[in-house]
DSSP file (Angstrom, degrees, kcal/mol; ACC not computed):
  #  RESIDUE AA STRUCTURE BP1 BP2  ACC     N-H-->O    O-->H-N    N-H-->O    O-->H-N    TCO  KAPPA ALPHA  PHI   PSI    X-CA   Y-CA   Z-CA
    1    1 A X     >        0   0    0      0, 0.0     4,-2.7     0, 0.0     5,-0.1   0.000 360.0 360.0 360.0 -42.5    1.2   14.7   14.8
    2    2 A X  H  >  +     0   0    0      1,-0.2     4,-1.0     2,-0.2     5,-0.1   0.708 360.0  47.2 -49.9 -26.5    2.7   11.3   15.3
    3    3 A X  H >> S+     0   0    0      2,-0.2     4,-2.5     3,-0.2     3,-0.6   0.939 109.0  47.4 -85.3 -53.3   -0.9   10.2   15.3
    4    4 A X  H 3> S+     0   0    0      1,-0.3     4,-1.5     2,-0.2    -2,-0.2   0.756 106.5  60.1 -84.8 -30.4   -2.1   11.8   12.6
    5    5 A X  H 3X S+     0   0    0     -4,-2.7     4,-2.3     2,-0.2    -1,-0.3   0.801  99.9  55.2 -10.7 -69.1    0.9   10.6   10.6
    6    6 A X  H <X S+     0   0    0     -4,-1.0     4,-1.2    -3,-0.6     5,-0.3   0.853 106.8  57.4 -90.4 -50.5    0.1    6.9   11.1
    7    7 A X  H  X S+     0   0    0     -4,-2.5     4,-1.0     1,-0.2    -1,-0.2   0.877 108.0  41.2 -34.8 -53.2   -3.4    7.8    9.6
    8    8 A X  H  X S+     0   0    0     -4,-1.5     4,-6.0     2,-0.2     5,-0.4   0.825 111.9  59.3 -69.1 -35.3   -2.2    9.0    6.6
    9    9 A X  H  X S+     0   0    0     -4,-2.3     4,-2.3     1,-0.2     5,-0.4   0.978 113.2  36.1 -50.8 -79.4    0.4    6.1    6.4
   10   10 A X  H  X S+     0   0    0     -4,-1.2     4,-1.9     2,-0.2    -1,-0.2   0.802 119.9  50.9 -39.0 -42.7   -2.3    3.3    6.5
   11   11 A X  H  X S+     0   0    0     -4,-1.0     4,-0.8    -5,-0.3    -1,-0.2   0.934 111.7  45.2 -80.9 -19.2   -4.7    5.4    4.4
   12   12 A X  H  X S+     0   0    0     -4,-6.0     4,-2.3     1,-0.2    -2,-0.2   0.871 120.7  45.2 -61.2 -31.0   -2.2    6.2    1.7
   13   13 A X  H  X S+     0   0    0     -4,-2.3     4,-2.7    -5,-0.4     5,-0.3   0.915 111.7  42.9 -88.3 -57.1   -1.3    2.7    1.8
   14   14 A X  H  X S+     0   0    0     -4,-1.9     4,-1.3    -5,-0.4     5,-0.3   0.752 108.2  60.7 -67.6 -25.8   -4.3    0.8    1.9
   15   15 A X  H  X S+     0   0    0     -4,-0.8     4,-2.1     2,-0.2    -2,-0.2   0.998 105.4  50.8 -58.5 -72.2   -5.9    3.0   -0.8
   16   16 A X  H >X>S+     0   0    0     -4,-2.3     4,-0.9     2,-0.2     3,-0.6   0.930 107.8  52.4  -2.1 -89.9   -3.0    1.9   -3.3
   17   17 A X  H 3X5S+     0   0    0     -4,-2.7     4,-3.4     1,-0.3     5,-0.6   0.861 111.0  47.5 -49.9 -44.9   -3.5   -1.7   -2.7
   18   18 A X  H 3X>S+     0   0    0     -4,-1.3     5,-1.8    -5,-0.3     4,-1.3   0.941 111.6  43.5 -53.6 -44.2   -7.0   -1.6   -3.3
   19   19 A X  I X<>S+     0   0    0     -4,-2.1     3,-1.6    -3,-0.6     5,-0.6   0.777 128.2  32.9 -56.0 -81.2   -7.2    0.3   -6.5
   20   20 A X  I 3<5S+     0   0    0     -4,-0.9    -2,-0.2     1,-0.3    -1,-0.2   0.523 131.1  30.3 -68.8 -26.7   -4.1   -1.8   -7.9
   21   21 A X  I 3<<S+     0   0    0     -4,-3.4    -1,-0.3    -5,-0.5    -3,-0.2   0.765 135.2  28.0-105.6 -20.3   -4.6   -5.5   -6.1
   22   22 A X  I <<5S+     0   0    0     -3,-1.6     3,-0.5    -4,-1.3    -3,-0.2   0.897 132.7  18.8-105.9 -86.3   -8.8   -5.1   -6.0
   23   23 A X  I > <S+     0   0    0     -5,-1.8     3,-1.1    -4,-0.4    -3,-0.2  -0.131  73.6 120.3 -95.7  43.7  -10.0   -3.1   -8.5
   24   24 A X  T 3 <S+     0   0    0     -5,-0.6    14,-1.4     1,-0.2    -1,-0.3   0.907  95.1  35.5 -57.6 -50.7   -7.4   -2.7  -11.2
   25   25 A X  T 3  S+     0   0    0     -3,-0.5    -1,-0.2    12,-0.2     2,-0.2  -0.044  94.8  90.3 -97.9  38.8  -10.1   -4.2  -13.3
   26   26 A X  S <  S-     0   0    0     -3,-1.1    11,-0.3    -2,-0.1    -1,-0.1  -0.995  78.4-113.3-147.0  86.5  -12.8   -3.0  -12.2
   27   27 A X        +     0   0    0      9,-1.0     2,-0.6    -2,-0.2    10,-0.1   0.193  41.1 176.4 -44.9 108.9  -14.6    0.8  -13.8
   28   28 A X    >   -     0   0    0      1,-0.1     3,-2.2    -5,-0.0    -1,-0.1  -0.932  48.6-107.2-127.4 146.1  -14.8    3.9  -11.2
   29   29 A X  T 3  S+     0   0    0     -2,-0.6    74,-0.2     1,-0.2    -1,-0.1   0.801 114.2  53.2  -6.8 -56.9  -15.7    7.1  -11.2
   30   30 A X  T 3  S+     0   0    0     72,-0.1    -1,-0.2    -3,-0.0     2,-0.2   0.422  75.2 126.9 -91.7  15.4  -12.0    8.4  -11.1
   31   31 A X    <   -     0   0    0     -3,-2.2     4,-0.3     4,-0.2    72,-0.1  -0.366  63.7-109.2 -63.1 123.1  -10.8    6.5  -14.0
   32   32 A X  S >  S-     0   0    0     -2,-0.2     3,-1.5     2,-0.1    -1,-0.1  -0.084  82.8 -11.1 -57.6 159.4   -8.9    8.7  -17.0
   33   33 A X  T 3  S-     0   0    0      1,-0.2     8,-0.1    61,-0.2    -2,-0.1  -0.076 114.7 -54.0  75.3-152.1  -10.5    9.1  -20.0
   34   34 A X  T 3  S+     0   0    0      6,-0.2     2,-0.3     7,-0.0    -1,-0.2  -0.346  94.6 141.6-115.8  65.2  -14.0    6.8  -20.7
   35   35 A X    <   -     0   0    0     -3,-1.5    -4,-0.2    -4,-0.3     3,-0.1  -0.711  46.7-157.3 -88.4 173.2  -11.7    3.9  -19.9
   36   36 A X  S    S+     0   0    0     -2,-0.3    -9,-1.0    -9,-0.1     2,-0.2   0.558  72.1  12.7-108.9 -27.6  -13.3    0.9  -17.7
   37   37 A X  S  > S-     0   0    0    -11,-0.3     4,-2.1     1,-0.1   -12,-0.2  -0.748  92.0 -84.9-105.1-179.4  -10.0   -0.8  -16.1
   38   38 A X  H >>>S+     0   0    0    -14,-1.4     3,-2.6    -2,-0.2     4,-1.7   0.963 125.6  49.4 -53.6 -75.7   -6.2    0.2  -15.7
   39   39 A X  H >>5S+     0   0    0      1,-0.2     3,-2.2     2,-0.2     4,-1.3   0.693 116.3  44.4 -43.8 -64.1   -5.0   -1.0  -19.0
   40   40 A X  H 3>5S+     0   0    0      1,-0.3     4,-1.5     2,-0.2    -1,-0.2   0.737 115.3  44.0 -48.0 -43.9   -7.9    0.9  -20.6
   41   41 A X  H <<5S+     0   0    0     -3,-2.6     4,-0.4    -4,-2.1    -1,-0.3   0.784 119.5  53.2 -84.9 -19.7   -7.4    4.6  -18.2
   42   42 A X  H <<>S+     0   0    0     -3,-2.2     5,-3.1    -4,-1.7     4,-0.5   0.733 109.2  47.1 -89.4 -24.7   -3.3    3.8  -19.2
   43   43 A X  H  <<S+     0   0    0     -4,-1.3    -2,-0.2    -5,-0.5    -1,-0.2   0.775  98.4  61.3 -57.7 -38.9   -4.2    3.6  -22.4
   44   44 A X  T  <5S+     0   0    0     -4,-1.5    -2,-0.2    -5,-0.2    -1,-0.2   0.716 106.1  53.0 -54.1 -41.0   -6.1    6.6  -22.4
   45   45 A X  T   5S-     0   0    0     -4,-0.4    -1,-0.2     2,-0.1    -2,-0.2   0.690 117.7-107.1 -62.8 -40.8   -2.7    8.4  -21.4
   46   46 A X  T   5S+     0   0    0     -4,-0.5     2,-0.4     1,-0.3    -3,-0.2   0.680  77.5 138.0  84.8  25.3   -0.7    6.9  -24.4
   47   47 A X      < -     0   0    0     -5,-3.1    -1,-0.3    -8,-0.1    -2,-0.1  -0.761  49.1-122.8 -99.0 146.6    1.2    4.5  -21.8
   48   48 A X     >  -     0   0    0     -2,-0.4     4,-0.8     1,-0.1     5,-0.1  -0.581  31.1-104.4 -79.3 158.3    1.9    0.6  -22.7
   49   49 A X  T  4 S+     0   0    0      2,-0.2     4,-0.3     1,-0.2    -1,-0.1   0.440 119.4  68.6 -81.9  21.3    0.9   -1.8  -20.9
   50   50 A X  T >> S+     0   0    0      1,-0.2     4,-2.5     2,-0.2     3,-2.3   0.983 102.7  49.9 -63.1 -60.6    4.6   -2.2  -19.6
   51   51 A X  H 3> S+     0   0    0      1,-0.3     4,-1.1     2,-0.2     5,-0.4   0.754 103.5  57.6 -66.1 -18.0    4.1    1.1  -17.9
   52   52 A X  H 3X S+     0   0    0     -4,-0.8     4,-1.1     2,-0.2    -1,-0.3   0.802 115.0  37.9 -69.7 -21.6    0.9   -0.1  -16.3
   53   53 A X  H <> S+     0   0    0     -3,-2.3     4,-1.8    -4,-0.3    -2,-0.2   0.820 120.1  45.2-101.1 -40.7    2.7   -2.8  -14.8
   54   54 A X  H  X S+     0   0    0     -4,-2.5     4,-2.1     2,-0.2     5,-0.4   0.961 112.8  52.4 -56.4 -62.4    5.9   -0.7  -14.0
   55   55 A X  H >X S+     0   0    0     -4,-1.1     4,-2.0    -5,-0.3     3,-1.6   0.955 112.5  48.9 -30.6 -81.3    3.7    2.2  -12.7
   56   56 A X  H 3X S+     0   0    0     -4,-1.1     4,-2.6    -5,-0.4    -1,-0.2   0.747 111.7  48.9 -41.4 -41.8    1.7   -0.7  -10.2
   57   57 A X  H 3< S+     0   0    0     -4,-1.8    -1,-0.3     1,-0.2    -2,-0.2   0.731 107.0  45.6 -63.2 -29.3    4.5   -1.9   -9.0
   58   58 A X  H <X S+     0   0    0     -4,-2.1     4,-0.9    -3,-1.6     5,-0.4   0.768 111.1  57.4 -81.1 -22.5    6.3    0.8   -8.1
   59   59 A X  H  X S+     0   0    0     -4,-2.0     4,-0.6    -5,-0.4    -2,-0.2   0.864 112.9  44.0 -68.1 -42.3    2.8    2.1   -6.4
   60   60 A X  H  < S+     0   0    0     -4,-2.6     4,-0.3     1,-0.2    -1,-0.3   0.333 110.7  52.4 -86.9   2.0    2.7   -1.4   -4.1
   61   61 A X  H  > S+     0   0    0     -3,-0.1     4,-0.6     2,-0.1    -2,-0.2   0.627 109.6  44.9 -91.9  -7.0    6.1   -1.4   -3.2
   62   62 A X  H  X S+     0   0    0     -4,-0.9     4,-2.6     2,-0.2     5,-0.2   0.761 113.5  55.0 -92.3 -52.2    5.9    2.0   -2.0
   63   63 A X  H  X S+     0   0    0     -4,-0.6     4,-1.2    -5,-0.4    -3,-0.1   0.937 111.9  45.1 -50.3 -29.9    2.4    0.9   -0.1
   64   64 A X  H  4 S+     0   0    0     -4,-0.3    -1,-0.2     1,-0.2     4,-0.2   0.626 104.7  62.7 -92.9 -23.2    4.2   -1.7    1.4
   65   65 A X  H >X S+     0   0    0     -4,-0.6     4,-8.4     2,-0.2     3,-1.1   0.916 108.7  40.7 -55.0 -63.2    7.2    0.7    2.3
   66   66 A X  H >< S+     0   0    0     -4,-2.6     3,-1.8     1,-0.3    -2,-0.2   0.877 113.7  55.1 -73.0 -76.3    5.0    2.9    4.7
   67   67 A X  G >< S+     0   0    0     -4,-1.2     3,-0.6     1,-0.2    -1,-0.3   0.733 110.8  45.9 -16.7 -42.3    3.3   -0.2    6.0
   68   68 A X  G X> S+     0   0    0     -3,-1.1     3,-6.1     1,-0.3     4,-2.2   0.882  95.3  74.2 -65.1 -38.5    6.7   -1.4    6.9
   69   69 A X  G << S+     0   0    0     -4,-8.4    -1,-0.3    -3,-1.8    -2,-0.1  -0.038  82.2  78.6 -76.4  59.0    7.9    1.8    8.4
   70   70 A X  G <4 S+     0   0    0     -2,-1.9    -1,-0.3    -3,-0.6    -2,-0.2   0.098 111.4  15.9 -83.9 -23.6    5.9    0.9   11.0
   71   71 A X  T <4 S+     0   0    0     -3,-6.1     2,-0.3    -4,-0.2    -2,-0.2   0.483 135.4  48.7-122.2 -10.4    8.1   -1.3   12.4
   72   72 A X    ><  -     0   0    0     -4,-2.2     3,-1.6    -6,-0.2     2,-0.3  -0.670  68.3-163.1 -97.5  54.5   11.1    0.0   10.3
   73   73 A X  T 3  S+     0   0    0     -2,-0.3     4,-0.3     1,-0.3     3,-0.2   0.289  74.6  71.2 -62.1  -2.1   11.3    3.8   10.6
   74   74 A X  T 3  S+     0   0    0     -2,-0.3    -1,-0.3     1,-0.2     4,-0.3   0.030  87.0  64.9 -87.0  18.7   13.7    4.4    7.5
   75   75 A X  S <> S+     0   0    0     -3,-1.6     4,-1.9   -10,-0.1     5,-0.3   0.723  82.2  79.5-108.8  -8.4   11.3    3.6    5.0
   76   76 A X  H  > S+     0   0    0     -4,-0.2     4,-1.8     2,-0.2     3,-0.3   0.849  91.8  41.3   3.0-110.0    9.1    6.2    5.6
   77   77 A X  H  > S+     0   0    0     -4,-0.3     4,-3.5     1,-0.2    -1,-0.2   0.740 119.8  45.8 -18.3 -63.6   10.5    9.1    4.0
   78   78 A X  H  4 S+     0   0    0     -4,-0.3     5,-0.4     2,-0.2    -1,-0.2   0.905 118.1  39.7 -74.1 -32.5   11.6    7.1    0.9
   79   79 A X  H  X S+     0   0    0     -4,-1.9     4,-2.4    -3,-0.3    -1,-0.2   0.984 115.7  55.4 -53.9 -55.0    8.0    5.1    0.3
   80   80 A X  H  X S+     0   0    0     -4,-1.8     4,-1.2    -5,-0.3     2,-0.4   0.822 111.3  38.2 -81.3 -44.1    6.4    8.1    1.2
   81   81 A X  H  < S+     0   0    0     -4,-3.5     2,-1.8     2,-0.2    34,-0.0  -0.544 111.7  59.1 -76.4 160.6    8.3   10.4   -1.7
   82   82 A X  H  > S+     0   0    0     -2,-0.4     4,-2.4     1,-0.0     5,-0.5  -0.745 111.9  47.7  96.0 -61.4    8.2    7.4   -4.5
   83   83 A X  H  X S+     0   0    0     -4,-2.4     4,-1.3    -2,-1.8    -2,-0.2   0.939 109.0  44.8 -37.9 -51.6    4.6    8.0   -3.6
   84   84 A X  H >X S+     0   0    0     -4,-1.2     4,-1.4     2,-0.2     3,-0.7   0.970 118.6  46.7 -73.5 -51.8    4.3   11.7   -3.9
   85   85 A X  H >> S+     0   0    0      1,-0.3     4,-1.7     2,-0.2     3,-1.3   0.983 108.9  56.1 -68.2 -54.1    6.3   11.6   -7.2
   86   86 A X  H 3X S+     0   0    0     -4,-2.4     4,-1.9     1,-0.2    -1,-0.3   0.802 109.8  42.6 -27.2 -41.1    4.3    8.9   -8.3
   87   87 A X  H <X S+     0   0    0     -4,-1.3     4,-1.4    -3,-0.7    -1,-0.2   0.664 100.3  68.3 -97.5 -12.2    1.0   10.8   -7.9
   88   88 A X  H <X S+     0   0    0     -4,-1.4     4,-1.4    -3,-1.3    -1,-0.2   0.537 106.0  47.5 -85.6   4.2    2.3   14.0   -9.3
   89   89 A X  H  X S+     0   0    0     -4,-1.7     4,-1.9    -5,-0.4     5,-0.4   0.885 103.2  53.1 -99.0 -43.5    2.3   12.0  -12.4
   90   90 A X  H  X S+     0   0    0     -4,-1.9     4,-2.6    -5,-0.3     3,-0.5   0.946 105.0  62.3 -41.2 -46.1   -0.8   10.7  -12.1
   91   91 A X  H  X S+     0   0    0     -4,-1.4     4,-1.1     1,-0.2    -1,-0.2   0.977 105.2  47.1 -14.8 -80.4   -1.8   14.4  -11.8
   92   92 A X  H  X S+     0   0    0     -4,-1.4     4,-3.0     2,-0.2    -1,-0.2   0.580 102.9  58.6 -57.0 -27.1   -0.5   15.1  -15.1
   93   93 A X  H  X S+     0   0    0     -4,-1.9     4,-1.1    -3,-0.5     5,-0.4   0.897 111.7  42.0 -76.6 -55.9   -2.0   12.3  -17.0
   94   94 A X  H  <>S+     0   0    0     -4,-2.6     5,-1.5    -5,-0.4    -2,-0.2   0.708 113.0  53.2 -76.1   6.3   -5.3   13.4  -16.1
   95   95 A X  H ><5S+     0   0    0     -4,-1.1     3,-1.5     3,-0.2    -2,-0.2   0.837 111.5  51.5 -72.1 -67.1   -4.2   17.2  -16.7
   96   96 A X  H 3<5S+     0   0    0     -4,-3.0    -2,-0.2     1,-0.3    -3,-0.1   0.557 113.6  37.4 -65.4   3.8   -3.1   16.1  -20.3
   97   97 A X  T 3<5S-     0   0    0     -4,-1.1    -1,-0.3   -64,-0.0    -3,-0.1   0.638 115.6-119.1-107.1 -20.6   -6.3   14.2  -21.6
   98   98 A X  T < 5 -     0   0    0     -3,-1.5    -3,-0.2    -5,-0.4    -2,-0.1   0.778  40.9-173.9  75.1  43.0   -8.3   17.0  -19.7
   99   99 A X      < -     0   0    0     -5,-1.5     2,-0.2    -6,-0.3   -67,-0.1  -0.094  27.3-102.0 -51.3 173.4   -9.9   14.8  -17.5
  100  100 A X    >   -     0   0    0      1,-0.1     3,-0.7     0, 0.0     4,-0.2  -0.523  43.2 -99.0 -69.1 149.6  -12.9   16.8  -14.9
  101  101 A X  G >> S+     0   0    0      1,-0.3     3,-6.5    -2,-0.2     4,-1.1   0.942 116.2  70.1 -34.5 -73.3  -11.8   17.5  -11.5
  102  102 A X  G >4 S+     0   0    0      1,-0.3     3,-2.6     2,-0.2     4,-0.3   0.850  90.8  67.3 -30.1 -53.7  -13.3   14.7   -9.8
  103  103 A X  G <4 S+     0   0    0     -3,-0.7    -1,-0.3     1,-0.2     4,-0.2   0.514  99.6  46.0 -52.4  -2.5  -10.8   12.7  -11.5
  104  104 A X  G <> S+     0   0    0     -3,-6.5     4,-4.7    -4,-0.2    -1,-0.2   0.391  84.2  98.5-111.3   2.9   -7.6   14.1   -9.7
  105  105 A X  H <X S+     0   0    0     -3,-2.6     4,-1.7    -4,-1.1    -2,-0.1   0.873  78.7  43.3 -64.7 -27.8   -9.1   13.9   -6.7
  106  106 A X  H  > S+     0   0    0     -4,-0.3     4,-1.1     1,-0.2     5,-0.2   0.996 121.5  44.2 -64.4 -42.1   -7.5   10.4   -5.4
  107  107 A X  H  > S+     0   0    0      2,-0.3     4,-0.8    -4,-0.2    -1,-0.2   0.706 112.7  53.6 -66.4 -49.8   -4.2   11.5   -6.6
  108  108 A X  H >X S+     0   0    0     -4,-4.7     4,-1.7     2,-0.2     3,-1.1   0.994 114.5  39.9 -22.5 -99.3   -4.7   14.8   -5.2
  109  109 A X  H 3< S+     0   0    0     -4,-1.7    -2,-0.3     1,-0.3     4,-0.2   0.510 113.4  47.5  -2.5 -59.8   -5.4   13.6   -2.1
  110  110 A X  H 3X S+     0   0    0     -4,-1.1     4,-0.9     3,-0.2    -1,-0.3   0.538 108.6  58.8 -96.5   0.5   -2.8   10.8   -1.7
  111  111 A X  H <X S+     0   0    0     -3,-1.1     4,-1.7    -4,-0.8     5,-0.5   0.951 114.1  42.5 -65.1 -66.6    0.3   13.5   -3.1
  112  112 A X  H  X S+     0   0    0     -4,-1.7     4,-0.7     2,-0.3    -2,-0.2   0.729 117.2  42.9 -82.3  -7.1   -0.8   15.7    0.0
  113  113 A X  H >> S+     0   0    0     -5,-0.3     4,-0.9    -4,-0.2     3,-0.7   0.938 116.7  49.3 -81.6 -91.0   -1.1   12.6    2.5
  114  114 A X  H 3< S+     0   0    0     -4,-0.9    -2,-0.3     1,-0.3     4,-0.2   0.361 117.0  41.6 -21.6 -33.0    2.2   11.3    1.0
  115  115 A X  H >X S+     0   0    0     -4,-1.7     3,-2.0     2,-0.1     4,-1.8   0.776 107.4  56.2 -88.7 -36.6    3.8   14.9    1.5
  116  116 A X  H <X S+     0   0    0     -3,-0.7     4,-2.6    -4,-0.7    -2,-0.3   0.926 110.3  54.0 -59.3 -39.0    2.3   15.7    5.2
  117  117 A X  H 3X S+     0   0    0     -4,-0.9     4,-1.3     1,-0.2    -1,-0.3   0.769 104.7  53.9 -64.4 -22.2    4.3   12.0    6.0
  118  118 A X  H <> S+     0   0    0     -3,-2.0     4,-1.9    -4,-0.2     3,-0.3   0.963 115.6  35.1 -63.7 -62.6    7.2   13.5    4.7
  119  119 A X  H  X S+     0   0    0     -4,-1.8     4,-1.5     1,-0.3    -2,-0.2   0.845 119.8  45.3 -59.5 -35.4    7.1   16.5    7.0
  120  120 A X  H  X S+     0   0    0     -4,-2.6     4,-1.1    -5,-0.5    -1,-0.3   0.905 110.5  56.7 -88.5 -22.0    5.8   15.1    9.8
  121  121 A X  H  X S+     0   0    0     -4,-1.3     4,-0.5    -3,-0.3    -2,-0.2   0.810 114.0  43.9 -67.3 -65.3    8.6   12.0    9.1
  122  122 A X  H  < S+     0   0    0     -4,-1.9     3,-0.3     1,-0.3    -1,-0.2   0.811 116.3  41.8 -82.3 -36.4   11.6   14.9    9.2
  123  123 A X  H  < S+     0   0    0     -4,-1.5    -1,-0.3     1,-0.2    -2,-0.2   0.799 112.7  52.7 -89.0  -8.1   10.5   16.9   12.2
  124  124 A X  H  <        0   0    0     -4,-1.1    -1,-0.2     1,-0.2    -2,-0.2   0.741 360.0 360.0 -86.8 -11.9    9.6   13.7   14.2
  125  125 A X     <        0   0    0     -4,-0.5    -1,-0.2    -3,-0.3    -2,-0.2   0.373 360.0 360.0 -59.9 360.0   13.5   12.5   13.2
């Protein structure tokens, strides 16, 4: 579990930083809406671009959390929830434009990575 933990940690983590440091401006597949970058897919939402920048930030300090709790074992938990909450909102903006499926899939994805670190976080405590 410990193992498998430290997998999700790194993948949630590294995923993050890429969207948000790499391609933040950059068109994919899982983008809401028909946008082509962040500001565009936050737009798409009916967010400013405050919250695109509030949003990102909170999304890489939280990446940078679980990276830490690797040598720091109380940031886990709390990186790792900032995450999860973080991604059930992402959820929800692409449930309220009606995005297609494919488009909840990272979010999906890093919510259930981002809880399994939580669980495995408390019983390994």
């Amino acid at each position: 579990m410990k193992i498998l933990q430290k997998i999700s940690m790194v993948t949630v983590a590294a995923v993050v930083l890429n969207v948000w440091l790499f391609r933040f401006g950059k068109a994919t597949i899982y983008r809401g809406g028909d946008a082509s970058n962040m500001t565009e897919e936050f737009a798409a939402y009916g967010l400013s671009e405050t919250m695109v920048y509030l949003v990102g930030g909170l999304k890489i300090l939280a990446a940078l959390g679980l990276l830490i709790g690797f040598f720091n074992k109380k940031t886990i938990t709390p990186a790792a929830g900032l995450m999860a909450v973080l991604m059930i909102g992402a959820i929800a903006m692409h449930f309220k434009i009606g995005d297609e499926a494919i488009k909840f899939l990272p979010a999906g994805i890093m919510f259930a990575l981002s809880s399994l670190i939580i669980m495995v976080n408390k019983k390994l405590a």
